[in-house]
C-alpha positions as CSV (number, residue, x, y, z in Angstrom):
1,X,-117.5,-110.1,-18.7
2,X,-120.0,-107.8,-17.5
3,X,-117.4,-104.5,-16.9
4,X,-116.8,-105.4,-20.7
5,X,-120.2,-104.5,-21.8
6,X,-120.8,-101.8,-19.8
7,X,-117.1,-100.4,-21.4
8,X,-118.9,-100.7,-24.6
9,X,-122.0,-99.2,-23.4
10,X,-120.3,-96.5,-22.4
11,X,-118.0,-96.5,-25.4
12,X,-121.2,-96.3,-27.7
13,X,-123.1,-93.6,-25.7
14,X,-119.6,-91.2,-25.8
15,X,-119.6,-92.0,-29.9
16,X,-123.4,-91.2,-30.0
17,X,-122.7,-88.2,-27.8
18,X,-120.3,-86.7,-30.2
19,X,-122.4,-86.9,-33.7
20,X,-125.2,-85.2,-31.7
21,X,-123.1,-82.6,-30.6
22,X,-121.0,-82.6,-34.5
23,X,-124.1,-81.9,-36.1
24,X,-124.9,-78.3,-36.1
25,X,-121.8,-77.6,-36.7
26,X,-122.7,-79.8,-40.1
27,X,-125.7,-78.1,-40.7
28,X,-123.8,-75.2,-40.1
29,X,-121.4,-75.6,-43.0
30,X,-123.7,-76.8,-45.2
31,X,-125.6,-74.1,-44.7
32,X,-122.8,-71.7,-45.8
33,X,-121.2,-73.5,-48.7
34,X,-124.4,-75.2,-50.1
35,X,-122.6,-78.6,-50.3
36,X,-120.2,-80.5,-48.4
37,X,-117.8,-83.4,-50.2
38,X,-115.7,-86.2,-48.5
39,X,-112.4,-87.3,-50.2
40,X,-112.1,-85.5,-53.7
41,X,-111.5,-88.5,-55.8
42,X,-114.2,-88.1,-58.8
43,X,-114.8,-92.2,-58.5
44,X,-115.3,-92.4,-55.1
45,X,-116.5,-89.9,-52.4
46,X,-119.8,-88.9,-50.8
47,X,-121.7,-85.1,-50.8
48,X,-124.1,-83.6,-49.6
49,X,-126.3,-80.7,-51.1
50,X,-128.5,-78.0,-50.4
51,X,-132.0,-78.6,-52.3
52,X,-133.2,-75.2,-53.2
53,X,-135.1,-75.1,-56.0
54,X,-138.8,-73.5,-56.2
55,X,-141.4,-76.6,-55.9
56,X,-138.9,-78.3,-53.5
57,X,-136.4,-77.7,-50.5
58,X,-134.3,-80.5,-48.5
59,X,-131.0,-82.2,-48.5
60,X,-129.4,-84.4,-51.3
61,X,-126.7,-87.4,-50.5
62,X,-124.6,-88.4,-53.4
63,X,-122.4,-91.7,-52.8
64,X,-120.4,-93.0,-55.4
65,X,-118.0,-95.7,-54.9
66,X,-116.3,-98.2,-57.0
67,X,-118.5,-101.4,-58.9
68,X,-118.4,-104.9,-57.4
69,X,-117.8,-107.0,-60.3
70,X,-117.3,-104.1,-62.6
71,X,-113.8,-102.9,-63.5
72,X,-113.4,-99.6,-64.3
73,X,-116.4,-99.0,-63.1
74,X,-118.3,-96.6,-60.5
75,X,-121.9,-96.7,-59.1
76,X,-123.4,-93.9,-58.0
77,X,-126.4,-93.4,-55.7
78,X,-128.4,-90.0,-55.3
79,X,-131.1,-90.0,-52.6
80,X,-133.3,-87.0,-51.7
81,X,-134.4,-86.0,-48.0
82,X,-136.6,-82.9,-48.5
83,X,-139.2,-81.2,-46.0
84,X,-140.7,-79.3,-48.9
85,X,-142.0,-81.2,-52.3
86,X,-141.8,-84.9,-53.0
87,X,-138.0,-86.8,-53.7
88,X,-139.3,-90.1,-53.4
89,X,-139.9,-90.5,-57.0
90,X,-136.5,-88.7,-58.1
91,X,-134.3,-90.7,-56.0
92,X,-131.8,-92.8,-58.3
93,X,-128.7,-95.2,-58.8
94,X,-126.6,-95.8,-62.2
95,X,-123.3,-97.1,-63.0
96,X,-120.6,-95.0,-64.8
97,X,-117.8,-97.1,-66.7
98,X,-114.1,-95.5,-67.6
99,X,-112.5,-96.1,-70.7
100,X,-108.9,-99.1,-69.2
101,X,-106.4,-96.9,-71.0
102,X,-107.5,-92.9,-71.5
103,X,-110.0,-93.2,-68.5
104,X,-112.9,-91.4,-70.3
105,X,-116.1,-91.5,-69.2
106,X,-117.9,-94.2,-71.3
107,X,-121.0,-93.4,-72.7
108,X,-124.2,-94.8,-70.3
109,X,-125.5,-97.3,-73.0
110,X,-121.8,-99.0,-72.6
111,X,-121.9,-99.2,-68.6
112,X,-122.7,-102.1,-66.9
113,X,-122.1,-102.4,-63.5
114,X,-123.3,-106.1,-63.2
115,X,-121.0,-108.7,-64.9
């Protein structure tokens, strides 16, 4: 039992290792491009974005994923992680529905992402 957990030790130390060693090669690449996207699907993916504007600077993480309870239905999540200016107050979530049969966009007022 105990070679098990020091396997696993050893397993999580290798895994923590590698994002050390993956991540300036991230901030590399976002660097360059400005923003970086996982999975293209317009409902559900995750990007990140250079903050550059003149009263702030940082790094914004966009998550949006499909609605528990909530057909048709996305919620989307913005945080803000900046070194320059104040994102605390500007951080925000909201809920995006789809329209069952055209798949528009639904205005905000119709989208409820709690049932």
């Amino acid at each position: 039992m105990n070679r098990w957990f020091k396997r696993l030790g050893y397993a999580i130390l290798i895994v923590f290792w590698l994002f050390i060693m993956a991540f300036p090669t991230f901030a590399f690449f976002l660097a360059t491009r400005g923003e970086l996207q996982f999975r293209d699907d317009p409902r559900s993916h995750m990007r990140f974005f250079m903050v550059q504007e003149e009263a702030s600077s940082g790094i914004g993480i966009e998550w949006v994923r499909d609605a528990r309870g909530a057909e048709n239905c996305s919620q989307t999540s913005i945080r803000y992680f900046l070194w320059e200016g104040d994102g605390r107050n500007q951080n925000t979530n909201f809920c995006q529905c789809y329209d069952p049969i055209s798949d528009a966009p639904l205005p905000i007022e119709e989208s409820r992402c709690t049932p």
